[in-house]
FIROTOR-644035 format. One line per 3 residues: number of its first residue (from 1); their letters; for each residue x, y, z of C-alpha. Coordinates in nm, 3 decimals. Example, Ala and Ser with C-alpha at 12.3 -4.5 7.8 and 13.67 -1.06 7.14 Angstrom:
% FIROTOR-644035
1	as	1.230:-0.450:0.780 | 1.367:-0.106:0.714;
END
This chain:
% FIROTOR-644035
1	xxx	0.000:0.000:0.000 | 0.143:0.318:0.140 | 0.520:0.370:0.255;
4	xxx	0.457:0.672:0.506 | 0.741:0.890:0.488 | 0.711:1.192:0.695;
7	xxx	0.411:1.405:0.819 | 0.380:1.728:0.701 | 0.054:1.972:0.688;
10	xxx	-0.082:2.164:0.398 | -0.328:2.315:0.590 | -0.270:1.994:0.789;
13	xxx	-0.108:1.777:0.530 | 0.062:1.424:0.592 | 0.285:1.356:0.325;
16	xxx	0.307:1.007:0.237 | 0.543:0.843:-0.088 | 0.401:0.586:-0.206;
19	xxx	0.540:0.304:-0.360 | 0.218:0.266:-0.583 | 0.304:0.266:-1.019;
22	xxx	-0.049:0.332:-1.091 | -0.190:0.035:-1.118 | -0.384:-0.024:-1.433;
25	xxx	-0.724:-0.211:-1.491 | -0.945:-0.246:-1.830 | -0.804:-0.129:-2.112;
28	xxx	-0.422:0.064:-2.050 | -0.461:0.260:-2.366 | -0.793:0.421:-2.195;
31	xxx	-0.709:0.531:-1.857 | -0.449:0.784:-1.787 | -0.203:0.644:-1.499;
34	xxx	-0.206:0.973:-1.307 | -0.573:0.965:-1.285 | -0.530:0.601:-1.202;
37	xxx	-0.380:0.645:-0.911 | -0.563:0.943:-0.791 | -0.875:0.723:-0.797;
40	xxx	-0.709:0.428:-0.616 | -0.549:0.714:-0.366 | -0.901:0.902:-0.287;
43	xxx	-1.082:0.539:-0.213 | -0.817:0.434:0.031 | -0.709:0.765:0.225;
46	xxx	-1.041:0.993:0.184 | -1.194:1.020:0.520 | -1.564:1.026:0.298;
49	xxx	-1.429:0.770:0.115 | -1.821:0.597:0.151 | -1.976:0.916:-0.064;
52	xxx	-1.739:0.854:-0.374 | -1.982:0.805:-0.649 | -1.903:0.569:-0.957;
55	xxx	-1.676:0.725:-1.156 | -1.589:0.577:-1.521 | -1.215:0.661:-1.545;
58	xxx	-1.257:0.621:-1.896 | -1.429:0.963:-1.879 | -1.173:1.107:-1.666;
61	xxx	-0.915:1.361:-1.865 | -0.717:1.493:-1.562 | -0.667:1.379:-1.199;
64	xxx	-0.780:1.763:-1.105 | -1.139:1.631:-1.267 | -1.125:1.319:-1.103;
67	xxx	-1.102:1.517:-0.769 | -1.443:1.759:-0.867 | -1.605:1.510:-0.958;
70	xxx	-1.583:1.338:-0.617 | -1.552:1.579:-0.344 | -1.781:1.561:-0.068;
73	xxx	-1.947:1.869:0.005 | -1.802:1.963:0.320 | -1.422:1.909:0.125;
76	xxx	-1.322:2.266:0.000 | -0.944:2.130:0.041 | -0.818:1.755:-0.168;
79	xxx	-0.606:1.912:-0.490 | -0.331:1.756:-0.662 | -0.059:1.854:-0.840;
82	xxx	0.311:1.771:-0.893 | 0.528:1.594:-0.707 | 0.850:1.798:-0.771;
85	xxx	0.654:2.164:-0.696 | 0.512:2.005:-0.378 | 0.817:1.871:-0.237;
88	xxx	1.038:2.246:-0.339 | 0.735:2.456:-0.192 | 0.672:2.199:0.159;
91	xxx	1.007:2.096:0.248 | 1.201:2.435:0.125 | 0.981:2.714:0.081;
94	xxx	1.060:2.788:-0.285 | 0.780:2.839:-0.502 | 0.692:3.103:-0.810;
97	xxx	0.517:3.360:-0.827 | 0.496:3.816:-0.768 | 0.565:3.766:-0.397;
100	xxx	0.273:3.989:-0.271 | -0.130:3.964:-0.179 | -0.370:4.114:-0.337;
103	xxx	-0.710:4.212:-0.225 | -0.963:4.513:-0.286 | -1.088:4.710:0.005;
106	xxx	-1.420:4.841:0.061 | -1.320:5.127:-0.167 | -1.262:4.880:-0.449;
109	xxx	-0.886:4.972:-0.396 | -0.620:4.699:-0.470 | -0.439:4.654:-0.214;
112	xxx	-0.099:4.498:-0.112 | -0.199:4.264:0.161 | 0.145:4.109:0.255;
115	xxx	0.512:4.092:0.039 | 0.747:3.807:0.049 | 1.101:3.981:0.113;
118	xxx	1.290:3.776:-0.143 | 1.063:3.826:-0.473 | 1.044:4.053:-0.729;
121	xxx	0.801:4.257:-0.517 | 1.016:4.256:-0.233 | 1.344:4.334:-0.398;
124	xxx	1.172:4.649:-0.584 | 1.053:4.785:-0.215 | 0.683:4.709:-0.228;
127	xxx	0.491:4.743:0.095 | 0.189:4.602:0.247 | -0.076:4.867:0.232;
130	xxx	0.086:5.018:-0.092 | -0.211:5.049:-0.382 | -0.187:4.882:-0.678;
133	xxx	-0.310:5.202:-0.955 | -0.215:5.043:-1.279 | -0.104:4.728:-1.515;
136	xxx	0.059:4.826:-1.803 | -0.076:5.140:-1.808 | -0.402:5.016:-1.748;
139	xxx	-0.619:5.165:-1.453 | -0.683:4.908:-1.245 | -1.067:5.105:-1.174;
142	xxx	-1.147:5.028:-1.566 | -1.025:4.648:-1.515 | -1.224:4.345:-1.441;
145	xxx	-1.110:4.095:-1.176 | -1.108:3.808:-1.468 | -0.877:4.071:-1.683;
148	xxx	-0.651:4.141:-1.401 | -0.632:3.788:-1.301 | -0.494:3.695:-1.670;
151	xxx	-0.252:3.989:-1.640 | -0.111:3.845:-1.337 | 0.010:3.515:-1.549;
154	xxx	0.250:3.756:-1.799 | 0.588:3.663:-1.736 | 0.648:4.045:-1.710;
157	xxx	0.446:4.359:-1.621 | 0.460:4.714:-1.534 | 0.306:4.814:-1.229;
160	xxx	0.197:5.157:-1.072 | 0.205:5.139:-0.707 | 0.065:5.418:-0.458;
163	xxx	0.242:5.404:-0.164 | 0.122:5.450:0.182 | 0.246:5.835:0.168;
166	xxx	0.036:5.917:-0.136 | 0.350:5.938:-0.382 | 0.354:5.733:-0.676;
169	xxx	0.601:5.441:-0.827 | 0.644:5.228:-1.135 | 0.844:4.950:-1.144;
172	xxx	0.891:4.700:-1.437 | 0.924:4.363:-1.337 | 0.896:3.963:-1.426;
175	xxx	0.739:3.697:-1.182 | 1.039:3.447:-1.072 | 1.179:3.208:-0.793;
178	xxx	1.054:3.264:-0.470 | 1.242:3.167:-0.106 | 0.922:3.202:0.132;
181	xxx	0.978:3.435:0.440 | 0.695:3.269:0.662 | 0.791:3.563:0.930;
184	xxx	0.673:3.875:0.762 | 0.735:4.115:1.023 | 0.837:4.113:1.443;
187	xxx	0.902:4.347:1.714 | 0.922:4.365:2.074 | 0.645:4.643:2.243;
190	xxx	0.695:4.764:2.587 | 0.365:4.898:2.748 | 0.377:4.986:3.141;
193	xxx	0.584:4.688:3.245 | 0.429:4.434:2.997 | 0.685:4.345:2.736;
196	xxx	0.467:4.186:2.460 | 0.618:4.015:2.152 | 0.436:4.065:1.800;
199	xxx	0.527:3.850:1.471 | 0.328:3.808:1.185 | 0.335:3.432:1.057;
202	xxx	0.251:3.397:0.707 | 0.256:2.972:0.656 | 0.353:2.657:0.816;
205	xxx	0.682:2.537:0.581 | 0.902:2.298:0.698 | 1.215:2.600:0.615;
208	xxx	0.968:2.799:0.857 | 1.096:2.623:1.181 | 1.446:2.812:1.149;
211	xxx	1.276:3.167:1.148 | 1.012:3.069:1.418 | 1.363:2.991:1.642;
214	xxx	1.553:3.270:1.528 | 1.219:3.494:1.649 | 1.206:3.327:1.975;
217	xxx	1.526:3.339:2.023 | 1.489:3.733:2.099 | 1.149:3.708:2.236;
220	xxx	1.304:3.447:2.532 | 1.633:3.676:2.582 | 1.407:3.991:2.591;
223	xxx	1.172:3.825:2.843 | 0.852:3.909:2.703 | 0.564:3.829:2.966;
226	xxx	0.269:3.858:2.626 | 0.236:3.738:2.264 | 0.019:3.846:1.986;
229	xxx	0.073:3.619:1.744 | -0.075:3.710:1.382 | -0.228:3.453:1.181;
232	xxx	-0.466:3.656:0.965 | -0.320:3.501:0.646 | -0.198:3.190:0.725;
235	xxx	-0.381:2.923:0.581 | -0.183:2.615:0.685 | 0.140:2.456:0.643;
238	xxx	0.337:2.130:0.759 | 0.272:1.972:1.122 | 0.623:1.993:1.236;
241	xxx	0.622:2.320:1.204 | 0.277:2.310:1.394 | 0.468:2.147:1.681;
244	xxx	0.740:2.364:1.679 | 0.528:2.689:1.712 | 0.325:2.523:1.955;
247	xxx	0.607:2.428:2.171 | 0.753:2.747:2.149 | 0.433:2.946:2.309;
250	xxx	0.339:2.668:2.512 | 0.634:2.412:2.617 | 0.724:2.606:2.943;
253	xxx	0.452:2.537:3.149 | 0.259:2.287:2.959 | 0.528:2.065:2.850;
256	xxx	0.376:1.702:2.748 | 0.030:1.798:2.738 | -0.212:1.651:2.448;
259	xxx	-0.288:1.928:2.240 | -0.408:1.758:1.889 | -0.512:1.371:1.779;
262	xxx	-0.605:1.258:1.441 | -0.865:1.056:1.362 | -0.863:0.832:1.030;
265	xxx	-1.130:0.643:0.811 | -1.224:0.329:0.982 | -0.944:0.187:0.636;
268	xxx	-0.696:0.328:0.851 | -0.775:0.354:1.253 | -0.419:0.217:1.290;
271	xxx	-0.244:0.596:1.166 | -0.417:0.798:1.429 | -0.219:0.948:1.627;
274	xxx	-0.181:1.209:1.969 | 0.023:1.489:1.929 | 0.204:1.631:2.302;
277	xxx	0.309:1.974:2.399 | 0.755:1.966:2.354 | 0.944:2.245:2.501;
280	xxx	1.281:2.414:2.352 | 1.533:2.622:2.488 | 1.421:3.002:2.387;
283	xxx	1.039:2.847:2.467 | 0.843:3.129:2.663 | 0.655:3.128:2.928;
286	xxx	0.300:3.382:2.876 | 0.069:3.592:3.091 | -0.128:3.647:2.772;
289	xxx	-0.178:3.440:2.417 | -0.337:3.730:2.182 | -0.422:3.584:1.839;
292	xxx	-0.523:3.754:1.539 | -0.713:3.620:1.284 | -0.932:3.642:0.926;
295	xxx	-1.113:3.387:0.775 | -0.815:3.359:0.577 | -0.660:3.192:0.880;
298	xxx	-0.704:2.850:0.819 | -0.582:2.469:0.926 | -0.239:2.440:1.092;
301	xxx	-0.300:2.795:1.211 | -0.690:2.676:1.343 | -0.492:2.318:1.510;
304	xxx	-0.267:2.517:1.693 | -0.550:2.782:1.835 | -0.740:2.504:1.921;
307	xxx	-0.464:2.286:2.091 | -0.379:2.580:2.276 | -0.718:2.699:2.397;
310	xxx	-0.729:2.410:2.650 | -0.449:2.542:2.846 | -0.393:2.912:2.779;
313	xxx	-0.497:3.245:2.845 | -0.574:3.328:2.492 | -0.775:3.536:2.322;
316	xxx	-0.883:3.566:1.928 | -0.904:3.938:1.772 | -1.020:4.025:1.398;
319	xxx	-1.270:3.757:1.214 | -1.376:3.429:1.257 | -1.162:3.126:1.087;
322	xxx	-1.217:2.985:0.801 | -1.287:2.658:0.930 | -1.093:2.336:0.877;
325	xxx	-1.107:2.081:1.103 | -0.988:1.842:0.862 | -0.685:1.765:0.674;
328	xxx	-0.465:1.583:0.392 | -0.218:1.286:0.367 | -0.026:1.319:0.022;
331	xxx	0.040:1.053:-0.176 | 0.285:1.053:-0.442 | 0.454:0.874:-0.719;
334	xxx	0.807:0.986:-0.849 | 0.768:0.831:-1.172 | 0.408:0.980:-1.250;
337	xxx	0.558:1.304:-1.078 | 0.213:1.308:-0.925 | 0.123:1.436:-0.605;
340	xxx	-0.237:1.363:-0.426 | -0.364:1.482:-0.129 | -0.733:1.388:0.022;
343	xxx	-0.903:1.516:0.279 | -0.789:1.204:0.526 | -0.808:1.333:0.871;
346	xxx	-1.010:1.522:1.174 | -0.815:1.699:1.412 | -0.933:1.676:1.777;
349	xxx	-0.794:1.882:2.044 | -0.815:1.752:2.443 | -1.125:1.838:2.512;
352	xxx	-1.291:1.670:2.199 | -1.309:2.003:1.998 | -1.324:1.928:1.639;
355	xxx	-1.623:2.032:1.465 | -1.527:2.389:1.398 | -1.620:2.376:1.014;
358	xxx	-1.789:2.743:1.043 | -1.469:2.854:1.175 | -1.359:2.907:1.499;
361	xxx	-1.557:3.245:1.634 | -1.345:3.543:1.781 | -1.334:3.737:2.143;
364	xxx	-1.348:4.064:1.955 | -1.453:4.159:1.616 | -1.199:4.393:1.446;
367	xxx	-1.178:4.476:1.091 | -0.894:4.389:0.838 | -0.799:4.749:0.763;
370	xxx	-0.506:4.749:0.480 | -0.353:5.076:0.488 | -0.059:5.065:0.652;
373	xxx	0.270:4.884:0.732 | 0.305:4.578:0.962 | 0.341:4.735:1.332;
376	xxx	0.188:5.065:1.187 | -0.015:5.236:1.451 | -0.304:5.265:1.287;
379	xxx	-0.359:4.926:1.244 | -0.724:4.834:1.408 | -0.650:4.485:1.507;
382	xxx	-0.254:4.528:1.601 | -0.408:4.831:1.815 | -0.677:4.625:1.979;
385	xxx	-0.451:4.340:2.033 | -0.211:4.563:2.219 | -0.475:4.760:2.452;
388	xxx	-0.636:4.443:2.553 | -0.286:4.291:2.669 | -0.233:4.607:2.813;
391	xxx	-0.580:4.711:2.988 | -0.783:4.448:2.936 | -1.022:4.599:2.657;
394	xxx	-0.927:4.688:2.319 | -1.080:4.990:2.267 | -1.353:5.144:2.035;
397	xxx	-1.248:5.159:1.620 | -1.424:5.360:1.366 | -1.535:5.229:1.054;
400	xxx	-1.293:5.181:0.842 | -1.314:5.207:0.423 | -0.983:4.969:0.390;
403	xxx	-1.136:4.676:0.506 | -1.036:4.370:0.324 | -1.208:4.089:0.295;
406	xxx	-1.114:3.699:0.214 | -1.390:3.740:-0.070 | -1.206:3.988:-0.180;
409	xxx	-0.832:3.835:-0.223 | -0.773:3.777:-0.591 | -0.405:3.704:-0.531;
412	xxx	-0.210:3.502:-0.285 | 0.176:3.585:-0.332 | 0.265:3.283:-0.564;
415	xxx	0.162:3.102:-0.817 | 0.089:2.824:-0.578 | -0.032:2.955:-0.287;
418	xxx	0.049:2.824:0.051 | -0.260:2.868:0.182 | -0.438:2.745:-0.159;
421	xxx	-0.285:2.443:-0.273 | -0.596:2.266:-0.235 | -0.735:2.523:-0.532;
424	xxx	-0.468:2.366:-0.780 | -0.647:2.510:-1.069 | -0.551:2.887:-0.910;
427	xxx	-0.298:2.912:-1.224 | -0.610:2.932:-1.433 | -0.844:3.107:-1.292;
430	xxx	-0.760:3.344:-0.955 | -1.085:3.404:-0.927 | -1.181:3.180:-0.652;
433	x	-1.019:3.329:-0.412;
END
């Protein structure tokens, strides 16, 4: 059957090689291999594997419309795609792409939601908040989201940029290799004699454990007695990163502590497994666990809030979660350079907590505003995040016309989004985000 290799997470992925050719029944000449074994994958691993209708593979053109034609209707997640982009984007953080997010505010602006630091966005200077005027000359105002989208796939555009000042920029500039910063921004905020650590985590990658340590690292010499940790993007990401972070925030105090299980299809009881609180060195030790979040925050981000909810004093500012309890063991095959990840698993914290597909609700409702720099001032959620460590309440917040909105993300940094590899056909069609 299936060699297990190593677990990862894509928005809770397991990662699993298998030693599987793609076996071949009927006719060779009629069924493509790859769609083969996604078939023979998605009746053995899917945890629905009971509501996969009759398919005749015949039919069948690619293993992405093998997967549509089967998913059951709670499963916004099971994609496949290629082996060798899975392995260079999960294990190394190197992926394709602009290097920045893209969403339109409440004003219909286009806005720069986050930048990856080592992508041709980054390297030109491009800041979140910035506003994204013009394509090519194009006003982005006379452009609809399918015409932008298709833009987006030129190898090279021109694009007009408003930065947060007001002043204008144009920069020429062609998509390329991308090394994923998972950190996007941290900082160390001392209010009264609170000293509260802030980092902005963008993805779970297996090359993210280095920065989480490298953050810590200050956080434990500085002695910060608060955390606001912010997820709002992060949709996900490999579980040993998961247990790293978690151990991190948590191992002090709560060292060995059950904080996630996994429960199988009754195919495969026997790969369930409990997942225990660790501790490292530069672990901290936390008054307060402040956690901000959008319903762009999904999976690995949603396991570790709701591992962690058991045992700390955490709360959740910004929008409720997107709302995966669920996630993916990968199976591959080298030859077929195929990589195929159902929806295989439930996540269930201590207490039994697992049914969170609505999302996991918020302590305080605080818009998304996109105007501004990470650790800007004006930030509404940073700003509530940091009064209620502070004082206990977060304040009152005006209404806001930068709001962004998850409906409203037409771009997610790379060509394969981290948070998105379950939408595999996002190199088509952006829309869907």
């Amino acid at each position: 059957m299936y060699k297990f290799k190593y677990l990862v997470y894509i928005l809770l992925i397991i990662l699993t090689v298998s030693c599987k050719k793609g076996i071949q029944t009927g006719p060779v000449e009629s069924v493509d291999p790859v769609v083969k074994f996604t078939a023979d994958t998605f009746n053995d691993l899917y945890l629905w594997y009971e509501t996969i209708p009759a398919i005749d593979l015949t039919t069948v053109k690619t293993p992405a419309d093998y997967v549509s034609k089967v998913k059951n209707a709670k499963d916004k997640w099971s994609f496949t795609m290629s082996y060798t982009d899975m392995v260079n984007l999960l294990q190394n953080g190197v992926t394709t792409g602009w290097g920045v997010g893209l969403g339109f505010d409440a004003q219909s602006k286009l806005r720069i939601l986050y930048v990856y630091s080592n992508s041709a966005m980054g390297k030109a200077g491009v800041r979140r908040g910035w506003q994204l005027k013009s394509l090519n000359g194009k006003l982005i105002s006379s452009m609809a989201v399918s015409e932008i989208n298709t833009t987006l796939l030129n190898s090279s555009n021109s694009f007009t940029l408003i930065k947060n000042d007001g002043s204008e920029t144009t920069v020429q500039m062609s998509r390329g290799t991308i090394g994923i910063n998972s950190v996007l921004y941290s900082t160390v905020y001392m209010v009264g004699s609170k000293k509260i650590g802030y980092f902005v985590f963008n993805e779970f990658l297996g090359s993210s454990v280095k920065e989480l340590n490298t953050v810590f690292d200050t956080f434990s010499a500085s002695g910060i007695t608060d955390l606001i940790l912010d997820m709002r993007y992060n949709g996900g990401g490999t579980l040993d990163c998961a247990d790293s972070l978690v151990a991190l925030i948590a191992g002090k105090p709560f060292k060995d502590k059950l904080y996630n299980t996994l429960i199988y299809n009754n195919k495969h009881t026997n790969l369930g497994f409990s997942s225990n609180i660790k501790i490292k060195g530069n672990s901290v030790q936390l008054n307060k666990l402040t956690i901000i979040t959008t319903s762009s925050t999904a999976s690995a981000s949603e396991l570790v809030i709701s591992g962690l909810k058991p045992y700390m004093n955490m709360k959740l500012i910004g929008s409720v979660t997107q709302g995966k309890p669920v996630g993916m063991n990968i199976a591959s095959d080298t030859k077929l350079n195929i990589a195929v990840a159902p929806i295989s698993f439930r996540n269930v914290n201590s207490q039994g907590y697992t049914d969170y597909f609505e999302g996991i609700p918020v302590d305080f409702a605080i818009n998304d505003n996109v105007a501004q720099d990470w650790g800007d001032a004006s930030d509404q959620c940073l700003t509530a995040a940091l009064n209620y460590v502070s004082t206990g309440s977060i304040g009152f917040f005006p209404t806001v016309k930068s709001v962004i909105t998850s409906e409203r993300i037409i771009y997610k940094g790379t060509d394969t989004p981290v948070e998105n590899l379950y939408h595999w056909s996002a190199l088509q069609d952006l829309k869907q985000y």
